[in-house]
C-alpha positions in Angstrom: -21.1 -11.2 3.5 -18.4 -13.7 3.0 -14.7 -12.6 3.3 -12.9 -13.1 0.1 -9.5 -14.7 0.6 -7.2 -14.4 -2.7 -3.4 -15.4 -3.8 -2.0 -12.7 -5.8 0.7 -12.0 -8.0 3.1 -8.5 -7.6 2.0 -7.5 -10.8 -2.0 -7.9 -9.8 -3.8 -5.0 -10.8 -4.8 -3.8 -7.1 -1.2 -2.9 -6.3 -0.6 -0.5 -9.1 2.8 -1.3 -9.8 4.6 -0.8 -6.6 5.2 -4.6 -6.0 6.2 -5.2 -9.5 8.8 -1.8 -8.9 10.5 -3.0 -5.8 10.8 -6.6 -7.5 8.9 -8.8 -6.0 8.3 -11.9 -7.0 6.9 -13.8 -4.8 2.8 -14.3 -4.3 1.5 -12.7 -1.4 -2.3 -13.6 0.1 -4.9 -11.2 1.2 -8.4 -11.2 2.6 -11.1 -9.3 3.1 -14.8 -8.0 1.5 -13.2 -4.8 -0.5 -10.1 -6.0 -2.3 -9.8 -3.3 -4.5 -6.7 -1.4 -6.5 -4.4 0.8 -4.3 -4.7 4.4 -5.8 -3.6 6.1 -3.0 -1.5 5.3 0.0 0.1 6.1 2.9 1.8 3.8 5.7 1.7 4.8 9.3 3.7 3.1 12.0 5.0 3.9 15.6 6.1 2.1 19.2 3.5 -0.1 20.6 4.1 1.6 23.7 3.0 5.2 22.9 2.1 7.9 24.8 -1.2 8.8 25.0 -0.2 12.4 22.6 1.3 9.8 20.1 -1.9 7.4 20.0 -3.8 10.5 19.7 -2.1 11.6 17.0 -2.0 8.2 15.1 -5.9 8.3 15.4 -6.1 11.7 14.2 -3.6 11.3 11.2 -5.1 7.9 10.0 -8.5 9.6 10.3 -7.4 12.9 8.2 -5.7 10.7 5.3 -8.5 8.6 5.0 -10.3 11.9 4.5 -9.0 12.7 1.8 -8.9 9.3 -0.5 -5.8 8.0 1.1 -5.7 4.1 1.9 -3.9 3.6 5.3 -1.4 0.8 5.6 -0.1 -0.6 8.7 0.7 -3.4 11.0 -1.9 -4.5 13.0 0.1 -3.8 15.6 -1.5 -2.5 18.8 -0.6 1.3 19.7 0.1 3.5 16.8 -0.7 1.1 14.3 -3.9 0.5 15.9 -4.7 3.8 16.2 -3.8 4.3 12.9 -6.2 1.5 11.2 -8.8 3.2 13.8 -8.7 6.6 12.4 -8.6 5.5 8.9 -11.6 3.4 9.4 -13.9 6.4 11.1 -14.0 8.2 7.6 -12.5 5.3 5.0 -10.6 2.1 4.3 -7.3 0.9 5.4 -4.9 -2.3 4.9 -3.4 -4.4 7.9 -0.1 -6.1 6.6 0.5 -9.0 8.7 3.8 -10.8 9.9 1.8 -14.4 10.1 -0.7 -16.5 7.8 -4.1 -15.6 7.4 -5.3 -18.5 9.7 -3.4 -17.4 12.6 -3.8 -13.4 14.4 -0.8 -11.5 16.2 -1.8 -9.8 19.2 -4.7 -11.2 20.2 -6.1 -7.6 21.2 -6.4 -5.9 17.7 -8.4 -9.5 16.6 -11.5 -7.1 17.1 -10.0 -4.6 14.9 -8.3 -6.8 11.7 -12.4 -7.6 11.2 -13.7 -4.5 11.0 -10.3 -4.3 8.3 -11.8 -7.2 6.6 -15.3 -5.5 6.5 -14.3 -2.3 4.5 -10.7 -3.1 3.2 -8.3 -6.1 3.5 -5.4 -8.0 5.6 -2.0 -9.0 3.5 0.5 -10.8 4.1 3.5 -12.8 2.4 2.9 -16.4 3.8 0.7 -19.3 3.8 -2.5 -19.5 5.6 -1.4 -22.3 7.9 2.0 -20.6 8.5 2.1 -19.1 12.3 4.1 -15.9 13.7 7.7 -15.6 14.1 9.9 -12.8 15.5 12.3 -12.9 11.8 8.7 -12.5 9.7 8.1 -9.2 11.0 11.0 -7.7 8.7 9.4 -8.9 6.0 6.3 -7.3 7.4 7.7 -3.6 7.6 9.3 -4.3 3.8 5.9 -4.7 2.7 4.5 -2.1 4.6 6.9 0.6 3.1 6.6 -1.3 -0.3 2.9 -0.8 -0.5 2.8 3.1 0.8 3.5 5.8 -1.5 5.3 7.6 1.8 5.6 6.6 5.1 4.7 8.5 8.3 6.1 7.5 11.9 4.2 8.7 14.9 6.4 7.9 17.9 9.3 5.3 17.9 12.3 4.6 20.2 16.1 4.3 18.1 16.0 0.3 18.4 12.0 -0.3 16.5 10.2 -2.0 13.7 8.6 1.3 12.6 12.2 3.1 12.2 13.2 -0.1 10.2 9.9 0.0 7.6 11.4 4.0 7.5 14.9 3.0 6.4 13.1 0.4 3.9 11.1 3.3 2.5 14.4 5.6 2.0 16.0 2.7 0.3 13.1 2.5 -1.8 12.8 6.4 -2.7 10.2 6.9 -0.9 9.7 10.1 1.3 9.7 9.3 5.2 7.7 12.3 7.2 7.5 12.0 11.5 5.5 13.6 14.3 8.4 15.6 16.8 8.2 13.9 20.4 9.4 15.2 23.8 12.9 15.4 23.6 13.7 13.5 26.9 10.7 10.4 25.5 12.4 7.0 25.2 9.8 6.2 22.6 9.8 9.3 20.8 13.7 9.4 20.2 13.7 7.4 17.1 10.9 10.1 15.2 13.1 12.5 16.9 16.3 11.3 15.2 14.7 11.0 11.9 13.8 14.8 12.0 17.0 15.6 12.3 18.2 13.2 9.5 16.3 15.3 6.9 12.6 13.3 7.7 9.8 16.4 7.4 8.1 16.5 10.6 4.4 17.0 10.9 4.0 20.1 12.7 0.2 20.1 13.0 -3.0 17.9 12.1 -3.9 19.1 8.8 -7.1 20.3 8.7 -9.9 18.5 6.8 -10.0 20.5 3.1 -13.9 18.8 2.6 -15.2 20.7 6.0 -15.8 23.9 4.0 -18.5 21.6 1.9 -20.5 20.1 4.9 -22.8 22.9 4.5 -23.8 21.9 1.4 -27.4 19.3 1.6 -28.0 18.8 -2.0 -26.0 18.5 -5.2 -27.0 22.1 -6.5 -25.6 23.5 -3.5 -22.7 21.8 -3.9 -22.3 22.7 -7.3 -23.0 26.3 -6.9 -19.9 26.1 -3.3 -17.5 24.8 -5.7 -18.3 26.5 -9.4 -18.6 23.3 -11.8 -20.3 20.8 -11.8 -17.7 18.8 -13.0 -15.8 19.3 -10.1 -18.6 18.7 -7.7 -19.4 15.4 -9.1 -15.5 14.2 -8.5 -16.0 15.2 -4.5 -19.3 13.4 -4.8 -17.5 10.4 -6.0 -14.6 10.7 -3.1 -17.0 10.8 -0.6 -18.9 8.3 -2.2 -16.0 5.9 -2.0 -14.9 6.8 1.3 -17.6 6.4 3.0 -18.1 9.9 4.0 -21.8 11.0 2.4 -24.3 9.1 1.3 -26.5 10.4 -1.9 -30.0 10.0 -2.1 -31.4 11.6 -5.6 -30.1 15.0 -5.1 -30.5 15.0 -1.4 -26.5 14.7 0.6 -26.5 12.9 3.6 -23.1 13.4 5.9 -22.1 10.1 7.4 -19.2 11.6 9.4 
């Protein structure tokens, strides 16, 4: 399959009017196989140097909002936001917002990663293909992160961090900012931390799958009998559908993951 490379206007269709509220009027480019509208979002970011609770928890967050129809957005970066993108991918799609040109990749270790991206979702950034990565672009990177995400979720970050500046975009923007709580005497957790106790609402737990009570279910009449309409059962049939999770053959349900 060839990987679709488009230049698109804020007010494009896939974006569903968040570019277009924030103001943005400059094109931004994006490439990948599944560019498709932007229901549902949410943007997780963190340290690259995580502990190996907060990469745990990236992977399991990113995972769990995929689950349930969320697109993930991030950066690319490695550490959280790799383990973010990771999670999403295991059970749907997710976005990598890039602080460079599509041509060019920044770090060279989450190359791998940005094509499996491609595969199922798509890469965005703000500049030209040619145009290579600078330390002032990724700003503009977080800004788009938090403008594309209908909240933002930090993992782990230290007071001085990108991730705690795409937060303060998101504030400015409205936006509601939740974090993960990190050992108290953590460099990199004292920026999640902080925002906590600035009014952020911290994620106490991994929420639990809501579809696991469903897996039961092998055909579409048991599905419909579980639930109690069959309206109802054809929407989670659809969700899954789109995420990747079951595959349906006639009336038979196949669980992918």
């Amino acid at each position: 399959m060839t990987t679709e490379s488009r230049v698109l206007k804020p007010d494009d269709h896939i974006f569903c009017g968040r570019l277009v509220q924030q103001g943005l009027e400059r094109p931004v480019y994006v490439r990948g196989n599944s560019i498709a509208p932007l229901e549902k979002t949410v943007g997780i970011v963190g340290t690259r140097h995580a502990s190996s609770y907060g990469l745990r928890v990236a992977y399991e967050l990113g995972k769990y909002y995929a689950s349930e129809g969320y697109v993930v957005v991030s950066g690319l970066a490695y550490g959280i936001d790799q383990k973010a993108h990771e999670g999403a991918l295991e059970r749907g799609t997710t976005v990598g917002v890039l602080g460079h040109g599509l041509d060019f990749h920044y770090p060279k270790s989450t190359l791998l990663l940005r094509k499996r991206i491609e595969e199922k979702g798509f890469v965005i950034t703000w500049y030209k293909p040619d145009q290579g990565p600078r330390k002032a672009f990724f700003r503009e990177r977080n800004w788009l992160i938090a403008a594309l995400s209908d909240f933002i979720v930090v993992v782990e970050a230290p007071v001085k961090s990108g991730a705690l500046i795409t937060a303060s975009f998101a504030l400015q923007m409205g936006k509601e900012v939740k974090a993960v709580p990190g050992d108290i005497d953590r460099d990199s957790a004292m920026g999640s931390n902080m925002l906590i106790f600035d009014g952020a609402e911290p994620i106490l737990a991994i929420p639990k799958d809501t579809d696991e009570q469903y897996r039961s279910c092998r055909t579409v009449q048991d599905l419909v009998a579980t639930v109690g309409s069959l309206v109802e059962a054809g929407q989670l049939l659809a969700k899954w559908q789109s995420t990747g999770k079951v595959i349906l053959e006639g009336e038979t349900i196949h669980w992918i993951s």
